[in-house]
C-alpha positions as a Markdown table, in Angstrom:
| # | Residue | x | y | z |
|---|---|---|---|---|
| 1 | Unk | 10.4 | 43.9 | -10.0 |
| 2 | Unk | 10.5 | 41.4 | -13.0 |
| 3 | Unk | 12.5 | 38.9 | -11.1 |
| 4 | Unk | 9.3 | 38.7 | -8.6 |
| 5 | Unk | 7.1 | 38.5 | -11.6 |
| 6 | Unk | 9.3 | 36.0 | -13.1 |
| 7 | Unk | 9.1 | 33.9 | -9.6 |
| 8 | Unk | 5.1 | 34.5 | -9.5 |
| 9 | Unk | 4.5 | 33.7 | -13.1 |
| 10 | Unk | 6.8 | 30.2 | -12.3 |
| 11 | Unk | 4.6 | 29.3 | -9.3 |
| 12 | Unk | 0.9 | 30.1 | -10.6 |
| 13 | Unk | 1.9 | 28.5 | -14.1 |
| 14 | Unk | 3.5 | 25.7 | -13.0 |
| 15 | Unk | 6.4 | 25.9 | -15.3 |
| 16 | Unk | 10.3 | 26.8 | -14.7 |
| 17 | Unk | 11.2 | 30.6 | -14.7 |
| 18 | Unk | 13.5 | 29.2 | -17.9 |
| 19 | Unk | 10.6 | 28.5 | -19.7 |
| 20 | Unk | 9.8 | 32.6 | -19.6 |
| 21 | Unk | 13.1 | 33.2 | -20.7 |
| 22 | Unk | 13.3 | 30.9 | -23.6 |
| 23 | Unk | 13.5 | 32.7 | -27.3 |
| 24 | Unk | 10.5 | 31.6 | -28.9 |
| 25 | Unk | 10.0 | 31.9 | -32.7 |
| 26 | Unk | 6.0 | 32.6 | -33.3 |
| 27 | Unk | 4.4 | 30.4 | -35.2 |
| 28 | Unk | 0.6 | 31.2 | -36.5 |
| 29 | Unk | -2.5 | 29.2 | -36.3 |
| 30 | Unk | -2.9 | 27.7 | -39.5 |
| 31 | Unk | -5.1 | 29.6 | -42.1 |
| 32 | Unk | -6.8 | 26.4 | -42.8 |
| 33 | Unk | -8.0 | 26.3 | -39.0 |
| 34 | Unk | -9.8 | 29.5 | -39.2 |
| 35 | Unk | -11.7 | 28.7 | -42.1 |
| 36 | Unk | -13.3 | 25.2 | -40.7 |
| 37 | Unk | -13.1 | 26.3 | -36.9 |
| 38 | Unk | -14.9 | 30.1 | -37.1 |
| 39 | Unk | -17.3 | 29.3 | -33.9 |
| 40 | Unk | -14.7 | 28.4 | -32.1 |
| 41 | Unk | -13.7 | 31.1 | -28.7 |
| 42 | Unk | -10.8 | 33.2 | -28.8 |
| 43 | Unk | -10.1 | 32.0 | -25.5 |
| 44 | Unk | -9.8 | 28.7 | -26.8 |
| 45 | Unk | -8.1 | 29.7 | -30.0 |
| 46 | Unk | -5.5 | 31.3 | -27.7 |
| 47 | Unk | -4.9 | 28.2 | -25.7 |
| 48 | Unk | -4.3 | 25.8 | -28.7 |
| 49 | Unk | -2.0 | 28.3 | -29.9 |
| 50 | Unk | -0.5 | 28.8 | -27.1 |
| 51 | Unk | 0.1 | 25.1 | -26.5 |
| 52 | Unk | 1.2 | 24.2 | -30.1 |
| 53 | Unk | 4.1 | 27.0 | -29.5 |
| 54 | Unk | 4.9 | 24.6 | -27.0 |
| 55 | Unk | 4.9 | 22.1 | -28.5 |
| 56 | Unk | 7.4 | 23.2 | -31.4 |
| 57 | Unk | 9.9 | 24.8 | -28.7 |
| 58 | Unk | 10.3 | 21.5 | -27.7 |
| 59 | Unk | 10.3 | 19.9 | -31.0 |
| 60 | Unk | 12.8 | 22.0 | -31.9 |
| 61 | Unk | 15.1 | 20.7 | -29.1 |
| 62 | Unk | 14.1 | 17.4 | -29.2 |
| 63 | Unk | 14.8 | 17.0 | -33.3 |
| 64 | Unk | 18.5 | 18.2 | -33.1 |
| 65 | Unk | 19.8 | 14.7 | -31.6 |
| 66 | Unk | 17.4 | 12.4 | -33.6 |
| 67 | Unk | 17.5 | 12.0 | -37.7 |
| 68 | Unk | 13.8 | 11.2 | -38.9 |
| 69 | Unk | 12.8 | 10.0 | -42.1 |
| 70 | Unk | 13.5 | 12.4 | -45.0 |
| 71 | Unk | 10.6 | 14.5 | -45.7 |
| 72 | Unk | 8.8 | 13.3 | -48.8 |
| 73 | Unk | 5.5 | 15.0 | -49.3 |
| 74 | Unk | 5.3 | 16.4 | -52.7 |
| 75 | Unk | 4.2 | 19.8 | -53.2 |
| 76 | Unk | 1.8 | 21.0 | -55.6 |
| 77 | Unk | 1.5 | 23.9 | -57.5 |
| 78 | Unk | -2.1 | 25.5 | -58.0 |
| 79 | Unk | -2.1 | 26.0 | -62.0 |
| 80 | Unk | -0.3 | 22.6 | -62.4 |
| 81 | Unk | -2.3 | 20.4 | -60.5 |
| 82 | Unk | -6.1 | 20.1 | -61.5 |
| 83 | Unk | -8.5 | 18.6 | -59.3 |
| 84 | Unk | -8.3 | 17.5 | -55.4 |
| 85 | Unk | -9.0 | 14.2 | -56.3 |
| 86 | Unk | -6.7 | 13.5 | -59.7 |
| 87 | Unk | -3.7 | 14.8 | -57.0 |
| 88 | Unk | -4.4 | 12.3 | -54.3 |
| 89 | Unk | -4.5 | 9.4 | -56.7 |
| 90 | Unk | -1.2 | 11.4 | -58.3 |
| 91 | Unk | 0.5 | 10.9 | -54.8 |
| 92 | Unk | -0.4 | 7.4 | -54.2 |
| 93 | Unk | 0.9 | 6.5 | -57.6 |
| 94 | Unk | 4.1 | 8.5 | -56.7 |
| 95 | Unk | 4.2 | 6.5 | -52.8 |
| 96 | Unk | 4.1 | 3.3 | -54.6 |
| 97 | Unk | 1.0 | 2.9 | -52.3 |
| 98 | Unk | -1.0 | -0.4 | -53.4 |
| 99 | Unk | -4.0 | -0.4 | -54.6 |
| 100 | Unk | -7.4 | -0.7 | -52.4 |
| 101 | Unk | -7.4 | 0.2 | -48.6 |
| 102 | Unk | -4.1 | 2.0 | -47.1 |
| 103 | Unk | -4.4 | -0.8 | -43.4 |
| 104 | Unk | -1.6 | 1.2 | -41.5 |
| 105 | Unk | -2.1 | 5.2 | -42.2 |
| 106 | Unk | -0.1 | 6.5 | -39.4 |
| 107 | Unk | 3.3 | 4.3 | -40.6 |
| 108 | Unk | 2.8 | 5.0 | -44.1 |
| 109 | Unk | 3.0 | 9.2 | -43.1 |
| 110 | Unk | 5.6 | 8.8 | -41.0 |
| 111 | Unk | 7.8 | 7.0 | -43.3 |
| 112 | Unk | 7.4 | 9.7 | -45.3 |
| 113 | Unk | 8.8 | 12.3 | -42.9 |
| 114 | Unk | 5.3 | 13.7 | -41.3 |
| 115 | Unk | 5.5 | 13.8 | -37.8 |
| 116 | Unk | 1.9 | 12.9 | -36.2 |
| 117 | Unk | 1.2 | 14.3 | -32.5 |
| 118 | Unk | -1.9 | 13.4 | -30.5 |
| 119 | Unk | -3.6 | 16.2 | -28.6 |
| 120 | Unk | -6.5 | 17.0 | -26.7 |
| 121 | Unk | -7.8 | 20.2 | -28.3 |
| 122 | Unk | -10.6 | 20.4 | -25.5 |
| 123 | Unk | -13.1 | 21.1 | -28.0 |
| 124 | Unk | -14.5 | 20.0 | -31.5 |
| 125 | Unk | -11.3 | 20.8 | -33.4 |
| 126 | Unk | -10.1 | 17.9 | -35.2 |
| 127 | Unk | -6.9 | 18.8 | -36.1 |
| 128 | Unk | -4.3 | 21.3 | -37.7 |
| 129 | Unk | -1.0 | 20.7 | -39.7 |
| 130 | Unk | 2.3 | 23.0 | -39.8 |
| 131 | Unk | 4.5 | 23.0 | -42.0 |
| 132 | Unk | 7.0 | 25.4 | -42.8 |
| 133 | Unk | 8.5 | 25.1 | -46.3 |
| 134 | Unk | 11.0 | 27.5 | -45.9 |
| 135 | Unk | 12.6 | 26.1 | -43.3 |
| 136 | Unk | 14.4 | 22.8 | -42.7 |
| 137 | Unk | 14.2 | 23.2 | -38.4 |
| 138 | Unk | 10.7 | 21.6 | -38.3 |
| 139 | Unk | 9.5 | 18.2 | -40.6 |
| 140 | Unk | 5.1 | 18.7 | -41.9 |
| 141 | Unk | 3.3 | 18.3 | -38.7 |
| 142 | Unk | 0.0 | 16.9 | -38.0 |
| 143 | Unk | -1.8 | 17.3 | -34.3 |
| 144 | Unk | -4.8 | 15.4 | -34.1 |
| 145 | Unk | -7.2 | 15.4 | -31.7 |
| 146 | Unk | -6.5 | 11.9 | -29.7 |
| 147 | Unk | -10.3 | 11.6 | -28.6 |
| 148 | Unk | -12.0 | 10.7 | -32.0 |
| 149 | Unk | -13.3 | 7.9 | -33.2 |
| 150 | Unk | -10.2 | 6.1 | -35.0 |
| 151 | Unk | -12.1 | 5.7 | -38.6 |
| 152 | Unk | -12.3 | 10.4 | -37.8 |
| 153 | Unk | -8.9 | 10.1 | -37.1 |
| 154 | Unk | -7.4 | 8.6 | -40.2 |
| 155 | Unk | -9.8 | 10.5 | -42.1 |
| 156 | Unk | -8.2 | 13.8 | -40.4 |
| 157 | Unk | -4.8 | 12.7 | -41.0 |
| 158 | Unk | -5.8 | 12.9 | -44.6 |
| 159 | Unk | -7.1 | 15.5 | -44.8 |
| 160 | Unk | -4.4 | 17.6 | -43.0 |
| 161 | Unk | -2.0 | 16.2 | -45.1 |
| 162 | Unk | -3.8 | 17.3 | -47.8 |
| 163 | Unk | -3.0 | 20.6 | -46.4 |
| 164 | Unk | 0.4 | 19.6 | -46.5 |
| 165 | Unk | 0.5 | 18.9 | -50.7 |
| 166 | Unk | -1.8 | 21.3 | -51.3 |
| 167 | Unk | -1.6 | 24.4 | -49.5 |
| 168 | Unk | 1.0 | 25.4 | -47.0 |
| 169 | Unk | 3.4 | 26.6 | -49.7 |
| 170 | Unk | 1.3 | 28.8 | -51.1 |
| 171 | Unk | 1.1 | 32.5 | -49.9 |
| 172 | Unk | -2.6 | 33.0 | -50.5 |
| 173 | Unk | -4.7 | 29.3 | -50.4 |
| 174 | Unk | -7.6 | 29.1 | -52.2 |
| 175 | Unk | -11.1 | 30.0 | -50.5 |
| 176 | Unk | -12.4 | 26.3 | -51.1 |
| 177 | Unk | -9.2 | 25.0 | -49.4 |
| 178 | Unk | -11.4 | 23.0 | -46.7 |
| 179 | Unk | -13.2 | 21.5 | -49.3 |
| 180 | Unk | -10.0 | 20.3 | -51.6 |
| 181 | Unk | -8.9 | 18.9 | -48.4 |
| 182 | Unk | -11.8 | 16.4 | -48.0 |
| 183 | Unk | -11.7 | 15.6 | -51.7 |
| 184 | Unk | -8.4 | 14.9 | -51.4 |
| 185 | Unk | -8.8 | 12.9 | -48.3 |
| 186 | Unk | -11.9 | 11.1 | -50.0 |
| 187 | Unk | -9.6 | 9.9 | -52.9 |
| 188 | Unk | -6.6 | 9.1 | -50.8 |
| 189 | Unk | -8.3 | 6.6 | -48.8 |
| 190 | Unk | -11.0 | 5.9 | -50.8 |
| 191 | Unk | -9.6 | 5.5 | -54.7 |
| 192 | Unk | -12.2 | 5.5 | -57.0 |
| 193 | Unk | -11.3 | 2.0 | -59.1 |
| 194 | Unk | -10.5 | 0.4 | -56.2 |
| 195 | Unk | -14.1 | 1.2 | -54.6 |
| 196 | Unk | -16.8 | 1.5 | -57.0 |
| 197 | Unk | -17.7 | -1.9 | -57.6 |
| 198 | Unk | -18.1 | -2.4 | -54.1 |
| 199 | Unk | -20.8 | 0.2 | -53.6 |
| 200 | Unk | -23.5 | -1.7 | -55.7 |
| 201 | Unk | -26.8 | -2.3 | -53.6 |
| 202 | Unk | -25.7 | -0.4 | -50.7 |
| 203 | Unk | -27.4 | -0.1 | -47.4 |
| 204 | Unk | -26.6 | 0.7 | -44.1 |
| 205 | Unk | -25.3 | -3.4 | -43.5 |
| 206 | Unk | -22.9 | -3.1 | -46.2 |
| 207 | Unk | -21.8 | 0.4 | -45.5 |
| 208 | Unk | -20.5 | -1.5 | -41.8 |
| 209 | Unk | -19.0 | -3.9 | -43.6 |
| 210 | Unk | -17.2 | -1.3 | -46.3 |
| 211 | Unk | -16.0 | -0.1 | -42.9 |
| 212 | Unk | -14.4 | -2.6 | -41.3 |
| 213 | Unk | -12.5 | -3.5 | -44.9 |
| 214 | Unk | -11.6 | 0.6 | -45.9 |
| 215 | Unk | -11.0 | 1.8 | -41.9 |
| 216 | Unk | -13.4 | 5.0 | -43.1 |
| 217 | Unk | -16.3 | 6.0 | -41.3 |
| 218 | Unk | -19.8 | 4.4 | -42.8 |
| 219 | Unk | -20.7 | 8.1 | -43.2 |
| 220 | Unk | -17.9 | 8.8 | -45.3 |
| 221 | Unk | -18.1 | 5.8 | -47.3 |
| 222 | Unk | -21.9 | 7.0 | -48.2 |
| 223 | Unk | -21.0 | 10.6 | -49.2 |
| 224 | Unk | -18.3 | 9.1 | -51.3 |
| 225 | Unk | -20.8 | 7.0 | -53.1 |
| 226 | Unk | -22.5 | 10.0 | -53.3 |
| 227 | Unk | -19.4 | 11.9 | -55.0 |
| 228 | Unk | -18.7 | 9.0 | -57.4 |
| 229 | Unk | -22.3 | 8.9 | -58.6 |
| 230 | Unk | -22.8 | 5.2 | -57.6 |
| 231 | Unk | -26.1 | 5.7 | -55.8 |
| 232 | Unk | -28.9 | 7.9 | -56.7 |
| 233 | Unk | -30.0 | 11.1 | -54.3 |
| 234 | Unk | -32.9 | 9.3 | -53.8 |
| 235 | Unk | -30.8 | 6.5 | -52.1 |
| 236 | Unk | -28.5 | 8.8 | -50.5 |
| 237 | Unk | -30.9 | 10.8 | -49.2 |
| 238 | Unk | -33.0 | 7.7 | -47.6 |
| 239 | Unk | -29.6 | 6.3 | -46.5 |
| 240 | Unk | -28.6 | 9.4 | -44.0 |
| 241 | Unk | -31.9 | 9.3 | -42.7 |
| 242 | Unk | -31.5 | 5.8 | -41.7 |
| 243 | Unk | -28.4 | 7.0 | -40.2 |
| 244 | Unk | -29.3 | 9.5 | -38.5 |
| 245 | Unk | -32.4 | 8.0 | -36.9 |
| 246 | Unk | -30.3 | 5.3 | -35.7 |
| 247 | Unk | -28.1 | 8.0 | -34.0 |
| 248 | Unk | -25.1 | 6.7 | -36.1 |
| 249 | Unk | -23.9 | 10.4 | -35.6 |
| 250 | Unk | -23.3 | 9.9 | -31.7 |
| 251 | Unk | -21.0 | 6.5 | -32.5 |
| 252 | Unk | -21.0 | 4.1 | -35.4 |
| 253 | Unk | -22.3 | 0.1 | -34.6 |
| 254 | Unk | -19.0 | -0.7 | -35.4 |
| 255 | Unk | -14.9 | 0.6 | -34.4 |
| 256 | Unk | -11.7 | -0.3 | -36.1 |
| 257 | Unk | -8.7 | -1.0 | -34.1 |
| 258 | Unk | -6.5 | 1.7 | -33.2 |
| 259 | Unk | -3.4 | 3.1 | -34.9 |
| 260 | Unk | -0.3 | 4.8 | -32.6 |
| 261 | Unk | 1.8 | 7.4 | -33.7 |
| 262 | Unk | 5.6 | 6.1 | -33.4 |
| 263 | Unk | 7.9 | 9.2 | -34.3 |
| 264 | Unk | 7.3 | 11.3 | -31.9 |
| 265 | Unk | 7.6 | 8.4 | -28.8 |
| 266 | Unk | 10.8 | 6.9 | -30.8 |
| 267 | Unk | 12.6 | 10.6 | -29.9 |
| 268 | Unk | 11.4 | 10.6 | -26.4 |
| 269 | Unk | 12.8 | 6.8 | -26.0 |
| 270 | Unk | 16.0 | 7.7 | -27.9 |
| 271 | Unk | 16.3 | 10.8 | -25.0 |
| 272 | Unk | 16.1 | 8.6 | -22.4 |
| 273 | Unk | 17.8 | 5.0 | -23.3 |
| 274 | Unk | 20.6 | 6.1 | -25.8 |
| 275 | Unk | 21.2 | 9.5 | -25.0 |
| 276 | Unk | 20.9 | 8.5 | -20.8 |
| 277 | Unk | 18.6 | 11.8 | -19.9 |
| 278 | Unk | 16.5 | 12.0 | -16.9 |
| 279 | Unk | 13.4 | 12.6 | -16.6 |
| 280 | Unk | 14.8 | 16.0 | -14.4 |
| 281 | Unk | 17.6 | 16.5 | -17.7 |
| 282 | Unk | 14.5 | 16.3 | -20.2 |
| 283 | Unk | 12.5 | 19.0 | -18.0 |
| 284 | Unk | 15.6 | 20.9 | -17.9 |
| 285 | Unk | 16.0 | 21.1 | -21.9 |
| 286 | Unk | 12.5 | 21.5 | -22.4 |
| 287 | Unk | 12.0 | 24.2 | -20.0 |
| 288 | Unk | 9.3 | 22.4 | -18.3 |
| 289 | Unk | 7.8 | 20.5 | -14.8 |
| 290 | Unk | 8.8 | 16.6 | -14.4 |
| 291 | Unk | 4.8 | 16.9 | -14.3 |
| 292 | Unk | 3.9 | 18.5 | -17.6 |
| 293 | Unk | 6.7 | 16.4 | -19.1 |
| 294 | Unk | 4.4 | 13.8 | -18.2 |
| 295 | Unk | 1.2 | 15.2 | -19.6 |
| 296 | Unk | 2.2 | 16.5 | -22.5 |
| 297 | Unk | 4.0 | 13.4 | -23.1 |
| 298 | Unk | 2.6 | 10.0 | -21.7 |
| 299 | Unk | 5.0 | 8.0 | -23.0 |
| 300 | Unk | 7.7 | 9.7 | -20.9 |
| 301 | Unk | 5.6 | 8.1 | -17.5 |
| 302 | Unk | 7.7 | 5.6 | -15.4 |
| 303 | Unk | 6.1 | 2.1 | -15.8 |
| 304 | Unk | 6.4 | 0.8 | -12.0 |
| 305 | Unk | 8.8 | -2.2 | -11.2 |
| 306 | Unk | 7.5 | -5.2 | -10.3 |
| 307 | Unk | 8.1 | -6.1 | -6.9 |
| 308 | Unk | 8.5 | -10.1 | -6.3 |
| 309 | Unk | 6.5 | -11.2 | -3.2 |
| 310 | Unk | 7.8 | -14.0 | -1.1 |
């Protein structure tokens, strides 16, 4: 009977027999992620799916009661908008952004209306964006996978949002679409005035510091020298050998501090503290256990009272 399958379903899956009976609108993996991610199992491909659904059920609910900041990413036209990198330095001029490094990534996108969501993609992936252009319900998202490096992180940020100017209004992106996203990426956080006279004499000692200044990755800054013609292949070439036979691939020398994502823990706070839901109202809305409420959103945990010992 489908009310026993509904019951069965509930207890195995560990989710509310309203969750099963929630209209979900369908929402596709992003064409960008099967371009990078082709190894990748259809099992797994099926869970992240699956859970990014999820995700934007709830976001959905969650967005109706909180006003986020106005979504500003530009979009731009194929014909109109030459190279990958001649756009990112186009949307930094049009952001007002400074010139040199940008210090605080995560702010700066989510003042502009991107919402940023950590994740653990249980596997290599390093992130996806969604963004809907036809439809105001949902702001550009960006899920990133929460257990990479921070200098992999902003550099993933970038290039999903690159994803975000470039391609998710188009009905057919281009077949180098990967590799427009890492130019652009390359130029947003790397502008080429702003970095080239710091790459004279470079070795792997001023590629860490470079690092610690530009909150890139020492191997990003290197293939950007590369892309900018400031070393020769010769020195390039020498350079990731060095690199790679002091297993820089496994973890850099050096780590820059984290960034936090504050969007997405500002509507959970808003839920609880001006809006007075439970932790039990929130599972109710969301169609989910007090328990995955939790996981899928730590900052929903109880911090324990202190208790004053006599």
């Amino acid at each position: 009977a489908p009310q026993e399958l509904l019951s069965a379903l509930s207890s195995v899956l560990d989710y509310p027999e309203s969750f099963f009976l929630e209209r979900m609108a369908f929402h596709h993996l992003p064409v960008t992620f099967f371009r990078k991610k082709q190894s990748l199992s259809v099992k797994k491909k099926k869970k992240i799916h699956a859970k990014l659904n999820v995700y934007l059920l709830h976001l959905k609910k969650l967005l109706r009661s909180v006003d986020i900041p106005e979504n500003r990413v530009p979009k731009i036209e194929i014909p109109k908008r030459g190279s990958a990198y001649e756009q990112a330095e186009i949307v930094r001029a049009h952001w007002n952004i400074p010139p040199g490094p940008i210090k605080h990534l995560m702010a700066l996108l989510e003042s502009k209306g991107v919402l940023l969501i950590p994740f653990d993609f249980e596997s290599d992936v390093d992130g996806l964006s969604v963004y809907d252009v036809t439809s105001d319900a949902l702001p550009p998202i960006i899920v990133y996978n929460k257990n990479m490096p921070n200098c992999r992180i902003r550099f993933t940020l970038a290039h999903e949002f690159a994803h975000h100017v470039l391609h998710h209004h188009q009905i057919l992106p281009s077949s180098d679409c990967e590799k427009e996203a890492n130019e652009f990426a390359a130029a947003f956080l790397m502008p080429e005035e702003d970095l080239i006279s710091s790459l004279k004499r470079l070795d792997l000692r001023v590629l860490a510091d470079l690092k610690k200044t530009w909150r890139v990755s020492m191997k990003a800054l290197l293939y950007r020298a590369k892309e900018l013609s400031a070393i020769s292949e010769h020195l390039f070439r020498k350079l990731i050998k060095e690199y790679s036979t002091l297993q820089f691939n496994r973890g850099e020398p050096i780590e820059i501090e984290p960034e936090y994502p504050k969007l997405l823990q500002q509507t959970i706070s808003l839920h609880f503290n001006q809006l007075s839901y439970t932790h039990e109202d929130l599972s109710k809305v969301l169609s989910v256990s007090t328990r995955e409420l939790s996981l899928m959103y730590p900052m929903c945990v109880e911090k324990p009272r202190l208790r004053l010992v006599l």
